[in-house]
C-alpha positions as CSV (number, residue, x, y, z in Angstrom):
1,X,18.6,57.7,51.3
2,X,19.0,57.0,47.7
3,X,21.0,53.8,48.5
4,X,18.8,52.8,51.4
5,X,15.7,52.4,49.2
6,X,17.9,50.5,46.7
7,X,19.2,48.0,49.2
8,X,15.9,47.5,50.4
9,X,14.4,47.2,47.3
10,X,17.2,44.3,46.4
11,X,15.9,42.4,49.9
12,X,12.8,42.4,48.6
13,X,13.8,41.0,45.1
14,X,16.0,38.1,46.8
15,X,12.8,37.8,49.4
16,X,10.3,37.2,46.5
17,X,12.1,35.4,44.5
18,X,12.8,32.7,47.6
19,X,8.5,32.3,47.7
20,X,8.7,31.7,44.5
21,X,11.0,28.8,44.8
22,X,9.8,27.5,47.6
23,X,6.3,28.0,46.2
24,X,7.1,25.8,43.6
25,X,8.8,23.1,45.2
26,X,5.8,22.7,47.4
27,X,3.7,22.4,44.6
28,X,6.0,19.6,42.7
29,X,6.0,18.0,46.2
30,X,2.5,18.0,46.6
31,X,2.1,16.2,43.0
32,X,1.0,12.8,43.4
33,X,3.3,11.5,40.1
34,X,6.4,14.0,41.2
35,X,9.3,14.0,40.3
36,X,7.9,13.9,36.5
37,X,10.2,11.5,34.2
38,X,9.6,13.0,30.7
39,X,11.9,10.6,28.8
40,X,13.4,7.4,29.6
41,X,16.8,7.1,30.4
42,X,16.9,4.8,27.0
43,X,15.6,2.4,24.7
44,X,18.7,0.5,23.2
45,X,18.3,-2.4,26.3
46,X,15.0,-3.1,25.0
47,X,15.3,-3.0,21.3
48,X,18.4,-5.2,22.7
49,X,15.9,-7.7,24.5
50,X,13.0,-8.2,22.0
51,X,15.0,-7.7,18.6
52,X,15.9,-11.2,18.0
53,X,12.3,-12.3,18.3
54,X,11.1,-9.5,15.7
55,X,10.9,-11.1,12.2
56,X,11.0,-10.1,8.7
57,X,8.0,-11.9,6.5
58,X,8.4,-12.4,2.9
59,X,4.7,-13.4,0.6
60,X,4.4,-14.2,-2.5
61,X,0.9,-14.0,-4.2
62,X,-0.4,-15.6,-7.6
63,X,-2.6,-12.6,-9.0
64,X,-4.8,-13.9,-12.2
65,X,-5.9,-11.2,-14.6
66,X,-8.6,-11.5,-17.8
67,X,-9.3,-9.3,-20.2
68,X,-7.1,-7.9,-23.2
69,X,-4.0,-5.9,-22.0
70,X,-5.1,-2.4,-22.2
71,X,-2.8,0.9,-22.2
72,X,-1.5,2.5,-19.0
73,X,-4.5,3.8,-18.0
74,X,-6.7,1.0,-18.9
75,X,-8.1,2.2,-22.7
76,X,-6.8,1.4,-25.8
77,X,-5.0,4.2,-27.0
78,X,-6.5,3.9,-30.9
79,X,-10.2,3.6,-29.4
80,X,-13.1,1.9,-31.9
81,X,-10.7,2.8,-34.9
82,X,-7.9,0.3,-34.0
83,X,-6.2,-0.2,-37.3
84,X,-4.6,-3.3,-35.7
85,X,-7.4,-5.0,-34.7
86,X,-7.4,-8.6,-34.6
87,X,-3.7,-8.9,-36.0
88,X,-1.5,-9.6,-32.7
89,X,-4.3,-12.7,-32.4
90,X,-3.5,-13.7,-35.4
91,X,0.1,-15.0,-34.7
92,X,0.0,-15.2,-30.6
93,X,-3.6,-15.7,-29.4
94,X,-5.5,-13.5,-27.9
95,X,-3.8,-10.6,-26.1
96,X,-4.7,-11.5,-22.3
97,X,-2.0,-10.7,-19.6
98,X,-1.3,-14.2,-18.2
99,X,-1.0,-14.4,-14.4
100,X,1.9,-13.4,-12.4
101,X,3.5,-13.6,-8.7
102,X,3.4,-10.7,-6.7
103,X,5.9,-10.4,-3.8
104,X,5.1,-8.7,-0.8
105,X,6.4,-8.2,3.1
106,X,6.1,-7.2,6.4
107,X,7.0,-7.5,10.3
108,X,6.2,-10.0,12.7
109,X,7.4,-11.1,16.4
110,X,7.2,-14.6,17.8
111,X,5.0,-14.9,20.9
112,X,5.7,-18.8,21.4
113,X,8.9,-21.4,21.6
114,X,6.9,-24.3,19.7
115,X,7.1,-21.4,16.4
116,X,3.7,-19.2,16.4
117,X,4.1,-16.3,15.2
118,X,2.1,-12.9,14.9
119,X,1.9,-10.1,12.5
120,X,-0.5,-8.5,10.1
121,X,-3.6,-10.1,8.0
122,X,-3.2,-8.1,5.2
123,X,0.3,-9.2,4.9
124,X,-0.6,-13.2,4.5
125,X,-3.8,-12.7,3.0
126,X,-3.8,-14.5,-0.1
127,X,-0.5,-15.7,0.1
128,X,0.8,-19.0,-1.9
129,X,4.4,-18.8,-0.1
130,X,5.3,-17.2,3.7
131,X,8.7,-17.0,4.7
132,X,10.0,-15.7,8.3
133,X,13.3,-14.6,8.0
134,X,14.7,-13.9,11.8
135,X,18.1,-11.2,12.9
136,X,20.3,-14.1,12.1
137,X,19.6,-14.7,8.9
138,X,18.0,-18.3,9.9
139,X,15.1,-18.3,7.4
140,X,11.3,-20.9,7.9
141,X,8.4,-21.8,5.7
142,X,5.2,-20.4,7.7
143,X,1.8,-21.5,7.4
144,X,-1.3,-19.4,8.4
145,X,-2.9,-20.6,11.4
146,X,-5.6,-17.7,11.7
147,X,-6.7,-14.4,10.6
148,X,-8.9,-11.6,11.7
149,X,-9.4,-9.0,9.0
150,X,-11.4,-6.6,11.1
151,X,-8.2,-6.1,13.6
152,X,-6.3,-6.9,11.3
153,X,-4.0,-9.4,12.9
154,X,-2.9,-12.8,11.8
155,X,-0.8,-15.8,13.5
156,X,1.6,-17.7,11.7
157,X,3.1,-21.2,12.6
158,X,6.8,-22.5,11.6
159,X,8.5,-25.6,12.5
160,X,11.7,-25.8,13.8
161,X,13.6,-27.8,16.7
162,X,15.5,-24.9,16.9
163,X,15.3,-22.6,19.9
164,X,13.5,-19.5,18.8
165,X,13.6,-16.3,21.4
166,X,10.1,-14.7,21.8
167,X,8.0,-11.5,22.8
168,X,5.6,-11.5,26.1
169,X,2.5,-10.0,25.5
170,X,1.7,-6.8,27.9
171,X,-1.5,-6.5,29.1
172,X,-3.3,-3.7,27.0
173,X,-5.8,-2.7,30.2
174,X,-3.1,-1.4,32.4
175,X,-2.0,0.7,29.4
176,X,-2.3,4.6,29.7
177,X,-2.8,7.6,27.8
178,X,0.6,9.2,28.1
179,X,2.6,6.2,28.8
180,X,5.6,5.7,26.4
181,X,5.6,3.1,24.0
182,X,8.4,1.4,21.1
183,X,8.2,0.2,18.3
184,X,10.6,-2.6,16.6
185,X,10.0,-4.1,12.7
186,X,10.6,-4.3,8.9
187,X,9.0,-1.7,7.4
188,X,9.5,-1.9,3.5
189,X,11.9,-4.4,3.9
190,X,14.5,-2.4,6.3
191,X,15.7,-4.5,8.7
192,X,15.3,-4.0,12.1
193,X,14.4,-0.7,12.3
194,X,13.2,1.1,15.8
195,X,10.9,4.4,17.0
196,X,9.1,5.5,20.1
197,X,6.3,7.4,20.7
198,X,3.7,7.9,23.7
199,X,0.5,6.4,24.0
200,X,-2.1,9.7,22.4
201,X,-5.6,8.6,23.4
């Protein structure tokens, strides 16, 4: 008897646990996006395809300043009782920090043959010298052609006979929450350097 209920009761195991998986394959096959694809299979072929259009930008801004040179954190560390006031003018002037260049950089990715270039307004802004420096090494002088500060996007322009590879633009309506997305630059001058996310809202 003993055994008879326990065979039984193993039937009934193997019975449910069929449902269950039929169950769910009906329900993945009534999905409308089934099978699901979590993860692509990889992203090397496209950092492959789009990295030699992805360039490394180089500024260089004049910064004036006036005023005396202060301490570290802007005040004279003696205050209103300075005993050396007005001796360092004595033999070199007034005590003003003279202007300097200030380098800077960023990423940017070519959209077009004929050299225009796009990347990020507050990386140009400003700038007395742009250089585009591409994956092999081949280097341009770049000249602003536009800016928008509120999206924060600039377009460059070099000129070169050479043959420069480029970036098509996607179109950013057919774009959807979920959807994964890469992302190829220069960040603090490290070259070439690639992450992927998904698209959150």
């Amino acid at each position: 008897m003993t055994r008879t209920i326990s065979i039984t009761r193993s039937i009934i195991i193997v019975m449910m646990t069929g449902l269950l998986l039929v169950s769910g394959l009906m329900i993945a096959n009534a999905s409308p996006n089934a099978p699901v694809r979590m993860v692509p299979e990889n992203f090397s072929n496209l950092a492959d395809i789009v990295s030699p259009a992805i360039v490394h930008i180089r500024v260089e801004k004049t910064v004036k300043t006036s005023g005396p040179a202060l301490g570290p954190f802007g005040m004279n560390p003696f205050g209103k009782n300075n005993p050396f006031k007005g001796h360092p003018e004595r033999f070199f002037g007034p005590n003003t920090q003279p202007e300097f260049k200030q380098p800077g950089q960023g990423s940017g990715f070519v959209i077009d043959k004929k050299g225009y270039i796009v990347t990020n307004n507050h990386v140009v802004v400003g700038a007395d010298k742009i250089k585009v420096v591409f994956k092999d090494e081949r280097e341009y002088d770049a000249e602003i052609i536009g800016r928008d500060p509120v999206t924060d996007v600039a377009l460059l322009k070099v000129e070169t006979k050479d043959s420069l590879p480029t970036v098509a633009l996607g179109d950013s309506d057919s774009l959807k929450v979920g959807e994964w997305v890469m992302a190829i630059g220069s960040p603090f001058g490290l070259e070439q350097t690639v992450t992927a996310g998904i698209v959150s809202a």
